[in-house]
VOBA-819426 format. One record per residue (C-alpha): residue in one letter; x, y, z; residue number from 1. Coordinates in steps of 0.25 Angstrom, whole numbers, always signed. Layout:
residues N
a/X/Y/Z/NUM
...
***
This chain:
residues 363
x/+359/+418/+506/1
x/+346/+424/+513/2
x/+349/+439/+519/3
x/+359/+442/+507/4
x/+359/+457/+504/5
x/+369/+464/+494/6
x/+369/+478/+487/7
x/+366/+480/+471/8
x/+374/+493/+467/9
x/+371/+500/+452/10
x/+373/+512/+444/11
x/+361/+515/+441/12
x/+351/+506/+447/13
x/+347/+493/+444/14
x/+333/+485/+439/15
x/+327/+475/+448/16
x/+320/+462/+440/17
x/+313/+451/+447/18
x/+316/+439/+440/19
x/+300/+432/+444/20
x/+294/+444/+437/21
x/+292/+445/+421/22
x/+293/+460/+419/23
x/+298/+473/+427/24
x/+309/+475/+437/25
x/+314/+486/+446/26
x/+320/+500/+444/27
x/+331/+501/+455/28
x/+338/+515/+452/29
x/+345/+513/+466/30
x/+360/+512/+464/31
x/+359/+502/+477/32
x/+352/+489/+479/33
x/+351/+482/+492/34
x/+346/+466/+487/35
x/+344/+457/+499/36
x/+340/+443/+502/37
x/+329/+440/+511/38
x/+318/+430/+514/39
x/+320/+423/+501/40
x/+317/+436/+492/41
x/+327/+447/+486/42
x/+325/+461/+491/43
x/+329/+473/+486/44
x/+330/+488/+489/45
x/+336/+501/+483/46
x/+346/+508/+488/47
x/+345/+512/+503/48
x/+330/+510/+503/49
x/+323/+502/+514/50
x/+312/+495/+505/51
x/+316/+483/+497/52
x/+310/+475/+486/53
x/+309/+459/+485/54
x/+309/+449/+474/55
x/+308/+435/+477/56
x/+321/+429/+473/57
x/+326/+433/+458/58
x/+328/+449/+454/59
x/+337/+454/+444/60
x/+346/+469/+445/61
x/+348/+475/+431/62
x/+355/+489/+433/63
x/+353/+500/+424/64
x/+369/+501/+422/65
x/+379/+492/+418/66
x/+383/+486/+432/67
x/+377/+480/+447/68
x/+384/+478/+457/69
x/+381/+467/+468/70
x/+388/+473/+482/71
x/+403/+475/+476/72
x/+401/+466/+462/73
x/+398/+476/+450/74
x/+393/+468/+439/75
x/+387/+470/+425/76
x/+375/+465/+419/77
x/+363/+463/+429/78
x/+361/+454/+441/79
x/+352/+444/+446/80
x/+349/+440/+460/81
x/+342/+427/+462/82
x/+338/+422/+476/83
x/+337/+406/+477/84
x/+328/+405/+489/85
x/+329/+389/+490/86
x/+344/+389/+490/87
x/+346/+402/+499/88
x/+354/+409/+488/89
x/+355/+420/+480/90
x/+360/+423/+466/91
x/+367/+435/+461/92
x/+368/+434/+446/93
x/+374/+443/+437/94
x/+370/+441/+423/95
x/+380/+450/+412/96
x/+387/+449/+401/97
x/+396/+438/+397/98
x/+408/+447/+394/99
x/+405/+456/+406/100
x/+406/+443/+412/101
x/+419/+438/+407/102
x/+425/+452/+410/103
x/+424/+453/+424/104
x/+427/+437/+423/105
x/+440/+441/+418/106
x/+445/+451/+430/107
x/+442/+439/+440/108
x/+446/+428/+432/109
x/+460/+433/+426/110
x/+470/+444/+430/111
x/+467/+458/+423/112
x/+482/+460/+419/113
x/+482/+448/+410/114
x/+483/+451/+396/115
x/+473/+453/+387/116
x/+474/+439/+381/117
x/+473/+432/+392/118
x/+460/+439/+397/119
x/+455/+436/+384/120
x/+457/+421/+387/121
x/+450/+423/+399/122
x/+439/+430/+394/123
x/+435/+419/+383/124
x/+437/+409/+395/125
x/+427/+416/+405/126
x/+417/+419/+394/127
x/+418/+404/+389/128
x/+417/+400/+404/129
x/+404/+407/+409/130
x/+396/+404/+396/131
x/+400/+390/+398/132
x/+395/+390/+411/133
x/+384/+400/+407/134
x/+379/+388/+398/135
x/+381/+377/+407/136
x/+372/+383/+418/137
x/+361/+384/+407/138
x/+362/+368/+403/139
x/+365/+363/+417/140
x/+363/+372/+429/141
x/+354/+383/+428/142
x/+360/+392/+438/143
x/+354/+407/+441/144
x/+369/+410/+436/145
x/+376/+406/+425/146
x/+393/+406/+432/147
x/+399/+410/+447/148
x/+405/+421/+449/149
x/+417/+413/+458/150
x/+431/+405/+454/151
x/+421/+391/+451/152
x/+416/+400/+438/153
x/+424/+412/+436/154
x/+426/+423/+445/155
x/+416/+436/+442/156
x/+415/+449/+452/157
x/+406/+459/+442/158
x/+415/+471/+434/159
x/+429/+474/+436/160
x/+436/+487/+430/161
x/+447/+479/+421/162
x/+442/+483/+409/163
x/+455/+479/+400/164
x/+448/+465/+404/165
x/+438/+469/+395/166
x/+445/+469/+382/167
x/+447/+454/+384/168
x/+432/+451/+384/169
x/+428/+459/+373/170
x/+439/+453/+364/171
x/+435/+438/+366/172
x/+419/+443/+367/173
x/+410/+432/+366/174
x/+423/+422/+365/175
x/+421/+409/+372/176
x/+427/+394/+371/177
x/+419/+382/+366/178
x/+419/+369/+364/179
x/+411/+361/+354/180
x/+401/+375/+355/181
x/+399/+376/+368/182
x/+405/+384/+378/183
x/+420/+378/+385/184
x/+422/+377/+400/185
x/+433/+385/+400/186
x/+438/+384/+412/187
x/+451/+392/+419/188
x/+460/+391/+429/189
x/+471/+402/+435/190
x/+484/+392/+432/191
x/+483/+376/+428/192
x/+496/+372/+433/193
x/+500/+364/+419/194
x/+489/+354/+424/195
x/+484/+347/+409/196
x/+468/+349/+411/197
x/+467/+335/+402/198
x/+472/+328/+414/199
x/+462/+333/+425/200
x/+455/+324/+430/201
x/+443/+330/+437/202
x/+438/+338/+426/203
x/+428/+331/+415/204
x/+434/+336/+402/205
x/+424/+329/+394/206
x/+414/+341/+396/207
x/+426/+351/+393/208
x/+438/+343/+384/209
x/+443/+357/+380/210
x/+448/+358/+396/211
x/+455/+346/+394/212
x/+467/+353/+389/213
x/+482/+344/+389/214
x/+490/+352/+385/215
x/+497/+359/+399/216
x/+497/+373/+399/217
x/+511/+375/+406/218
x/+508/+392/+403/219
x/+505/+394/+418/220
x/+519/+389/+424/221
x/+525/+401/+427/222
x/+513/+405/+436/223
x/+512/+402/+452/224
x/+500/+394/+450/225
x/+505/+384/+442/226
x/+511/+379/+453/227
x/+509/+379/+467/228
x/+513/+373/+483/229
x/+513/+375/+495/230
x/+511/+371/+510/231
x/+497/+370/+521/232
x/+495/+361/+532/233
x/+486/+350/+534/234
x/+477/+358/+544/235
x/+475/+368/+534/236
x/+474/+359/+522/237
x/+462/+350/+528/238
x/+455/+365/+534/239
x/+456/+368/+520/240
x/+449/+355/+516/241
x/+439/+355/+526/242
x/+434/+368/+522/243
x/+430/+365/+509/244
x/+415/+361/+510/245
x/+416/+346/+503/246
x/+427/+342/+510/247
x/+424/+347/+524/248
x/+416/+335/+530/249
x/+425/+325/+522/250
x/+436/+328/+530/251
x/+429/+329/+544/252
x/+435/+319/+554/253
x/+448/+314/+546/254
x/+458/+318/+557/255
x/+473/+322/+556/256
x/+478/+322/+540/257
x/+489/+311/+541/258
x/+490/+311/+526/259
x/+486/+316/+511/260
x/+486/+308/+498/261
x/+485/+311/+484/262
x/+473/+300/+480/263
x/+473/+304/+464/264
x/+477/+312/+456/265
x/+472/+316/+439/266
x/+480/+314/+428/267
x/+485/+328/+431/268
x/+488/+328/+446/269
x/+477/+335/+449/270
x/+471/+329/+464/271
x/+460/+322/+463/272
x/+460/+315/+477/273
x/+467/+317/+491/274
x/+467/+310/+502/275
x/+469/+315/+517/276
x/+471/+305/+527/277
x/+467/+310/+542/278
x/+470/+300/+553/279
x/+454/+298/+553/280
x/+452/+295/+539/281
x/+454/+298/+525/282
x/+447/+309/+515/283
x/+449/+309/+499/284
x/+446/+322/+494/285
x/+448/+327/+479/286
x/+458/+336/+475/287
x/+446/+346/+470/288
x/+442/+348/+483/289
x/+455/+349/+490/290
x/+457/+362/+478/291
x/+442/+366/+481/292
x/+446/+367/+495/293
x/+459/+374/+494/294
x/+460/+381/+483/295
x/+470/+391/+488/296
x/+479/+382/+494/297
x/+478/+372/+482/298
x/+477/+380/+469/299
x/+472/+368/+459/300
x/+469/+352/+462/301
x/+483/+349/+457/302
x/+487/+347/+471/303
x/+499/+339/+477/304
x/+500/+338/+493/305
x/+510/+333/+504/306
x/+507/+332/+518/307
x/+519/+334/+526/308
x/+516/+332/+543/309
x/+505/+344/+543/310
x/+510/+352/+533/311
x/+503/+350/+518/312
x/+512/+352/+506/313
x/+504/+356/+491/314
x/+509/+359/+477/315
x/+500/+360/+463/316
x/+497/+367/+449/317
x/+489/+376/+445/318
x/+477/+386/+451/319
x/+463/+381/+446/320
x/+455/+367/+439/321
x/+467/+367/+428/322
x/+457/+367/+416/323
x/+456/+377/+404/324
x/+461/+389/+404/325
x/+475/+392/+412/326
x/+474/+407/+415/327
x/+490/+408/+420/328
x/+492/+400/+406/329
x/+484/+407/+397/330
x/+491/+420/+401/331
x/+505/+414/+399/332
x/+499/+410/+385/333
x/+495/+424/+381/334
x/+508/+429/+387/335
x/+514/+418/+376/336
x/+505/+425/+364/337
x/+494/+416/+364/338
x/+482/+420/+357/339
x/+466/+417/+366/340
x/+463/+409/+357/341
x/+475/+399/+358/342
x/+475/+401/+375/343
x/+461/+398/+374/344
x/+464/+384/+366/345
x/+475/+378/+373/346
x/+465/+378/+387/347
x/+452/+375/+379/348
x/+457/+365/+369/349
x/+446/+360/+358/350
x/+439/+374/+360/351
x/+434/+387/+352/352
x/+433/+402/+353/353
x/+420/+405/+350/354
x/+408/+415/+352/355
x/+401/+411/+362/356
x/+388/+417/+357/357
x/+391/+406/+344/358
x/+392/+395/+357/359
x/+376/+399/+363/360
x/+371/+399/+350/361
x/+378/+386/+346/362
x/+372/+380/+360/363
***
């Protein structure tokens, strides 16, 4: 946004590139950076100096050591910073190493006291993950970026200090999953609840038959998240609703909620549509966005409900989408001997363990 400002902190200094010009850059020795957005351009200036330099809208920070830090995120490899003026937005983009990548991946996306196998697993699915959509961007998006750094991609905050993790990406190096040569969507989840992925009804597994699994995976049972209930109100249910931007005009004006229906459901019992009758009229919503909108109140979109006077009543499986990979499962299954490779086919079925620089030259 316009008047954005944050700090760049190195060990060592870092070097300034303008990505509009061809040769050259900018020896910052300062361990400091102060980078601010103003009138369109990107400014910077050194330590606690008062005079600032600009470049129009792209400039890349290369430090002379290993890692860079944006306000309190240390990260390897180099960043970019790109200043899309029509949209009012700016860019921060780190570009590193895809193992470097997959190693901080593995402290946000899993818990460090696992086992070594199970990180393992983990590792082969983040790597397989971010190249697949690595690739997708180049054939279909061309975005600055290439994955987010949030829960809709895979969670990455920069370097951690859990270096046993480590171990688990240097010994499934260059490791990924493919299908037919190409790169699998292997998609995870925390805990499928038992729900059979073949079932889904939302999901086009056409583009992805390997995430159509049907065989249950009944390994997760014994966690909380297999299972889950519990109790709101109707006022805090619809506040919840209304507060989720697509759904917040829909339900202007439909007055005191005098009843809730189950519309359909898929082949597995997933919600696909609700109905909430208000004394003014009726709304169908889907059973993605009721999840989308209350994700910590609903774990999944396997959702049951039952209005009693005010009070709203809710039970359901699992903690995520249900599809590839089961996390809470594939512990239980290395905790039962299970060796990567044979985790790794029972969620991807139809796929193979390959080298992923084999899969980009294949491509």
């Amino acid at each position: 946004r316009s008047n954005h400002s944050f700090n760049v902190t190195t060990n060592g200094g870092v070097i300034i590139r303008s990505m509009t010009q061809s040769k050259g850059g900018y020896a910052c020795s300062s361990d400091l950076l102060r980078v601010k957005v103003k009138n369109k351009e990107l400014y910077f200036r050194e330590g606690r100096s008062r005079k600032g330099k600009a470049l129009k809208d792209e400039m890349v920070l290369i430090p002379k050591n290993k890692t860079i830090t944006i306000n309190d995120m240390a990260c390897e490899g180099h960043i970019t910073l790109k200043l899309d003026t029509r949209r009012n937005k700016l860019y921060v983009i780190n570009t590193l190493d895809i193992d470097d990548y997959v190693y901080s991946v593995l402290f946000y996306e899993s818990y460090q006291t696992w086992p070594l196998e199970m990180q393992k697993v983990q590792a082969v699915v983040s790597r397989t993950y971010a190249l697949y959509q690595m690739m997708a961007n180049k054939r279909n998006v061309h975005l600055p970026y290439d994955i987010k750094n949030n829960n809709f991609h895979q969670r990455y905050r920069g370097t951690h200090e859990y270096l046993h993790l480590k171990q688990a990406v240097d010994e499934t190096k260059n490791l990924v999953l493919t299908h037919q040569g190409k790169f699998a969507l292997a998609m995870f989840d925390a805990c499928c609840g038992g729900v059979v992925p073949a079932k889904i009804g939302w999901f086009n597994f056409k583009e992805a038959p390997y995430l159509a699994r049907k065989k249950a995976c009944d390994y997760c049972k014994k966690y909380k998240l297999y299972s889950w209930n519990g109790e709101t109100t109707i006022d805090k249910f619809m506040d919840g609703l209304r507060s989720y931007g697509p759904l917040k005009n829909r339900l202007k004006n439909i007055g005191e909620v005098k009843g809730l229906k189950t519309k359909k459901r898929d082949k597995e019992g997933l919600l696909s549509r609700f109905e909430i009758q208000g004394d003014r009229k009726q709304i169908c919503v889907s059973g993605k966005e009721i999840w989308n909108a209350m994700g910590k109140t609903f774990k999944s979109q396997c959702i049951t409900m039952r209005k009693e006077k005010n009070k709203l009543f809710y039970w359901g499986k699992g903690f995520g989408h249900h599809i590839g990979l089961c996390q809470r499962g594939a512990r239980e299954l290395v905790r039962k001997k299970w060796p990567l490779k044979k985790i790794l086919s029972f969620y991807y079925p139809g796929t193979k363990l390959q080298q992923w620089r084999v899969v980009l030259k294949q491509g």
